[in-house]
N, C-alpha and C positions, 0 to 999 in steps of 0.2 A: 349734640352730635359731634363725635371726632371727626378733625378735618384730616386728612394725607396729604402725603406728598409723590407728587410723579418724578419720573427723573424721563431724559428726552435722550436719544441715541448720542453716544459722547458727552453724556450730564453725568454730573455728580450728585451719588445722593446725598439728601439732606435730611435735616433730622424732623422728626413727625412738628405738624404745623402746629403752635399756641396762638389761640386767640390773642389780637391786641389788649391791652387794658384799655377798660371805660371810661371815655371823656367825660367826665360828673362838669356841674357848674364852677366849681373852684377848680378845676387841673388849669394849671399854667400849659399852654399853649404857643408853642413858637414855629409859626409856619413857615414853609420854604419858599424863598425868594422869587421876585421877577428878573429876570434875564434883562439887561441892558447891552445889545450890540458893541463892540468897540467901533464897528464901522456900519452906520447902519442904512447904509448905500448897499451892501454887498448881499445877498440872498443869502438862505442857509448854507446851499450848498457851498459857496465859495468860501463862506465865514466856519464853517467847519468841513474841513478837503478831507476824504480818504486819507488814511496815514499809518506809519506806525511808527513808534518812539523806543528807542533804545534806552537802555540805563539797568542798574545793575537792582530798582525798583518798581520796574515798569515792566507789564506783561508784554510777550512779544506777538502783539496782536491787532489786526489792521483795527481802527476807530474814526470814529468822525472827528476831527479833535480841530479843537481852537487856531488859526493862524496865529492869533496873538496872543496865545496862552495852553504853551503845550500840557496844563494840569488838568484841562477842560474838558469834556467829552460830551457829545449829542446823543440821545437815545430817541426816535422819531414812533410815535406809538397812535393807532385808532383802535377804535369798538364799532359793532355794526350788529343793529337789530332787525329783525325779521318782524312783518306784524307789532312793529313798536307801538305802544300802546293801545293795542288790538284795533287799531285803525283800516287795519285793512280788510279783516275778520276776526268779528267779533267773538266768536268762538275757537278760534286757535289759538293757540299756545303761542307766545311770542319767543323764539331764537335768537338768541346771540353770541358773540365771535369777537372775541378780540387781537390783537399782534402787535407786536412792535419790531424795530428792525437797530440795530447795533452795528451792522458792519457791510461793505461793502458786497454785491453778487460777484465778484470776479476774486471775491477771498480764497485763501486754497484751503480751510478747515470748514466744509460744509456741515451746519447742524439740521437734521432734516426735524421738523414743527412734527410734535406727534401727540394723541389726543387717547390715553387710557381707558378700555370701558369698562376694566375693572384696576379697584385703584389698591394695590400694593406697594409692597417697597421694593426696587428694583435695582440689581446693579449697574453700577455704570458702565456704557459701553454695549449695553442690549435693551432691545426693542421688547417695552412691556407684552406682554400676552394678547391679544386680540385688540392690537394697537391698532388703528387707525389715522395715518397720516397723511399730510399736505404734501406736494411733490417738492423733493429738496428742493432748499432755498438757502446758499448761504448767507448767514447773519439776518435771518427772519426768522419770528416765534409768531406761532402762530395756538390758538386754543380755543375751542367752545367756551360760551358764559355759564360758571355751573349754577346750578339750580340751587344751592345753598352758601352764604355766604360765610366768612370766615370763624362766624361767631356761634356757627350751627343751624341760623333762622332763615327758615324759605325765603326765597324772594324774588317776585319776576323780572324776567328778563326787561332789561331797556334799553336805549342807544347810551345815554348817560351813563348807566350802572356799566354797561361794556367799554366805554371809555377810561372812566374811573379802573374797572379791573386792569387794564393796557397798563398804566399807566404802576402798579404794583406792580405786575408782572416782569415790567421791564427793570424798575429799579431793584428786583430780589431778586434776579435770575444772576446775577453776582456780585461777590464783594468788590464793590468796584472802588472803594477806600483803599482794600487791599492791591491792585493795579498801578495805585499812585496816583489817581485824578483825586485832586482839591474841589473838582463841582465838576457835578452831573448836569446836567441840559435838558430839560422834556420839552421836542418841540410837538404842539397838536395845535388844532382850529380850532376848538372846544372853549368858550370861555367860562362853561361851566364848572371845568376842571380849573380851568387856569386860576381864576377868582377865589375857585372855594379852599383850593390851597394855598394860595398866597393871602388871602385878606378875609376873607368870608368866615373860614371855619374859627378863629376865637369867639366871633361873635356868636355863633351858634351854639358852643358849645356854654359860652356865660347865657344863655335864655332857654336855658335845659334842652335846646334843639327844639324849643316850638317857637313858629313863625307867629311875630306882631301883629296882633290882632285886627289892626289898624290896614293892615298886607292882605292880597289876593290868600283865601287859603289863613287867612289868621289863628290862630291857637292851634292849626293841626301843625306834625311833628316834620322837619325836614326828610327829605327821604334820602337813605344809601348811606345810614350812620354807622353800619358796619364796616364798609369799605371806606370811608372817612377815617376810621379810628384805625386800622390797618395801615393806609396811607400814611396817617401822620406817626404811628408807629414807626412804618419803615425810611419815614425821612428822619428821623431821629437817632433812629438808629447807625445810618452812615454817618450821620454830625458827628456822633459820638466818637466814629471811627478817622473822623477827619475830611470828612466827604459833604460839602453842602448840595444840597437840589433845589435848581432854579428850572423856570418853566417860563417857552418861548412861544406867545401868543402868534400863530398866523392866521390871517381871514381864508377863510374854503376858495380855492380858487386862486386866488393872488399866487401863489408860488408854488415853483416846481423846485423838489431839490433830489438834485441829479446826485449817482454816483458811480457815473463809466459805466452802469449796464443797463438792459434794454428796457430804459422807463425811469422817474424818477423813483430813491427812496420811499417818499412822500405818498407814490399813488400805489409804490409793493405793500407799505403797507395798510393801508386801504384795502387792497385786492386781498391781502389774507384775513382780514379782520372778517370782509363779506364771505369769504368763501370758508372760515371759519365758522360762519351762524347758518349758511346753508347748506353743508356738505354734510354736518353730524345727528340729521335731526332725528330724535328719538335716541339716540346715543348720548347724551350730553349727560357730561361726569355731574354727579350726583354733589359729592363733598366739596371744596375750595382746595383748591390744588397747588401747590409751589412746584414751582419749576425751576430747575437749576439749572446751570449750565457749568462745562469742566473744559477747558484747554479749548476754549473757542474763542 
């Protein structure tokens, strides 16, 4: 199955999506880092303020950026499933929603989160055809979990898969190498993301992706090996370009991280992620979507 790509009101398009290459037992494997505080007394939000940084290589555009390391940048991202693992009804369909959020609400270049239910190629600057979107939100993305993953293979919805998707989402929606930041930031509560990109995923991929037999579940295959191999695609990809990604474990609940408008970062995007898995049901884009974004 070919995958598309959307482009969101004030996005740039981008060029049709290629599957990642397959993580076989022998690919060399170099996952993205854990985030270590300089101060780590300070919450996110203080440890990375609203801002924007001048320079004659720097986009001029508000960011969550480092106090003590103006190369830095936070990207704050959730997934949210409906019926996750058909626990709540067994015969419905489980939904899901993912988001992340880049930039402050009181920014003055609002990108409004928009969900294609047919998927062409679009110019930038207009709203696809029978688009369906979230109420502006500056510096929030917001999207449905689509029903096929990047590699063309069905797959159902979960909270985990919709996390994992945030978490692509937010690092391809732009060259953020090209901006000037030295290392990206993903902050989530998720330790399932955190782990399996920072430490987890070599090992998986040296045991061909089936679990030690010795393990809950032994000799069956890890799940979300498509959006694994994507993910460490697209972290690779900024390496390449000069950009590391690190990823900032927080416990659910423990922290709020603010940014001057009404609520924290942390809980807007939560609020789009839910209201991305419940708002689109039955409309949820078919192919694996990239989303760009242009002058935001």
């Amino acid at each position: 199955m070919e995958t598309t790509t959307a482009t969101l009101p004030l996005a740039a398009a981008a060029p049709a999506h290629r599957p990642a290459r397959r993580l076989t037992r022998h690919a060399r494997v170099q996952p993205a880092t854990i985030f270590h505080p300089q101060d780590p007394s300070l919450s996110p939000e203080a440890h990375f303020p609203l801002q924007t940084v001048s320079g004659p290589d720097r986009a001029p555009f508000p960011r969550f950026i480092n106090r003590f390391d103006s190369r830095e940048m936070l990207l704050v991202v959730d997934g949210s499933c409906v019926n996750n693992g058909r626990h709540a009804n067994r015969l419905a369909d489980p939904t899901g929603g993912w988001a992340f959020v880049f930039k402050g609400a009181g920014s003055s270049t609002p990108t409004p989160p928009g969900m294609p239910s047919h998927h062409h190629h679009h110019e930038p600057g207009t709203t696809p055809p029978n688009a369906a979107t979230l109420p502006p939100a500056a510096g929030r993305v917001a999207f449905p979990l689509e029903r096929h993953g990047p590699s063309g293979e069905r797959a159902e919805p979960t909270s985990n898969r919709a996390k994992l998707r945030a978490v692509i989402g937010a690092l391809q929606f732009r060259a953020w190498g090209d901006e000037g930041w030295r290392r990206v930031v993903v902050l989530t509560d998720l330790e399932y993301v955190v782990w399996g990109a920072t430490r987890w995923l070599p090992r998986w991929v040296a045991r061909r992706w089936r679990k030690p037999r010795h393990c809950p579940g032994g000799g069956r295959r890890y799940g979300n090996r498509d959006l694994w191999e994507e993910l460490q695609a697209t972290v690779e990809e900024l390496r390449v370009g000069g950009c590391e990604v690190s990823f900032w474990l927080v416990r659910g609940g423990e922290v709020e991280v603010g940014d001057g408008g009404d609520g924290g970062v942390m809980a807007r995007a939560k609020e789009a992620a839910r209201r991305a898995a419940r708002g689109f049901e039955g409309e949820e884009p078919d192919a694996f979507t990239k989303i760009s974004g242009a002058m935001v």
